[in-house]
C-alpha positions in Angstrom: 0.0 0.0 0.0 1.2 3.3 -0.6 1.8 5.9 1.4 1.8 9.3 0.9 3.2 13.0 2.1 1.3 16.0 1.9 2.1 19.3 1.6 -0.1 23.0 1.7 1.3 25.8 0.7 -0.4 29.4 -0.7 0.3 31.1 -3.2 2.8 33.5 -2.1 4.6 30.5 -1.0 4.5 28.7 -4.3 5.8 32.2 -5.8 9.1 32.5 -3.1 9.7 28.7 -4.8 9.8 30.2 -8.1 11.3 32.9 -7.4 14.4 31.1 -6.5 14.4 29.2 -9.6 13.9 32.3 -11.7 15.9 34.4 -9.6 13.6 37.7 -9.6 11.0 38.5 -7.4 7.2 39.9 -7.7 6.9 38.2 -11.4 3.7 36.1 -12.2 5.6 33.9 -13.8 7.0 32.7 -10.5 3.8 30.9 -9.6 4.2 28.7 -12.6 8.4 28.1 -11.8 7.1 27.4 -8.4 4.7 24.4 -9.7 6.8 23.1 -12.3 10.0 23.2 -9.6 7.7 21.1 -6.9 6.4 18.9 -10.1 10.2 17.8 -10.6 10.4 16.8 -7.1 7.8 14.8 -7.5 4.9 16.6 -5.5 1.7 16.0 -7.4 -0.7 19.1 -7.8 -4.4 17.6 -5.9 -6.3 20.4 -5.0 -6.5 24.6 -5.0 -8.7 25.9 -3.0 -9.5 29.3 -1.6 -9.1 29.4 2.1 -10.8 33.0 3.0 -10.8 37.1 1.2 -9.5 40.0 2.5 -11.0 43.1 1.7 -9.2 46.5 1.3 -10.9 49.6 1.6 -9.8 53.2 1.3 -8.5 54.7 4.1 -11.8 57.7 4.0 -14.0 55.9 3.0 -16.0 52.4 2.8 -15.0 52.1 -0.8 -13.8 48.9 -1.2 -10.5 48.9 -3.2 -9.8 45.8 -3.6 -10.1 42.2 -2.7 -7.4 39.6 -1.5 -7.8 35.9 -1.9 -6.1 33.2 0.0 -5.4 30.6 -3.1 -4.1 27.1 -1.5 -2.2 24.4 -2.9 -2.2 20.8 -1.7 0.2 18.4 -3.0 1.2 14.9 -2.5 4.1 12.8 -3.2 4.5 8.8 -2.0 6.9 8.5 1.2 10.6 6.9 0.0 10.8 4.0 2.6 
């Protein structure tokens, strides 16, 4: 039977993976050097979820200027035994 290790990580945490791979930071293309660099270690993509919204108003008024999701990535790999 298999067995397997998971891991969670958002997506500012998939984006500090790709930004090492890339070497530059605040790019979008970081999130997709992030999954391809976890891919290659052999974590499988299983599930993206959002876990919550943040919501960012002006500081005058109750304009709402913009709104924050918390995107999260669950991977899986099997254990090396």
């Amino acid at each position: 039977m298999t067995k397997w290790q998971y891991r969670t990580l958002d997506w500012g945490e998939v984006r500090k993976v790709g930004s090492i791979v890339t070497g530059k930071d605040f790019i979008d293309e970081n999130v997709d050097a992030g999954l391809n660099q976890l891919g290659s270690e052999g974590w499988e993509l299983i599930n993206v979820y959002v876990d919550g919204f943040v919501v960012h108003r002006s500081e005058k008024s109750i304009d709402i200027v913009s709104l924050s999701r918390y995107v999260k990535f669950t991977f899986k790999r099997p254990i090396q035994e």
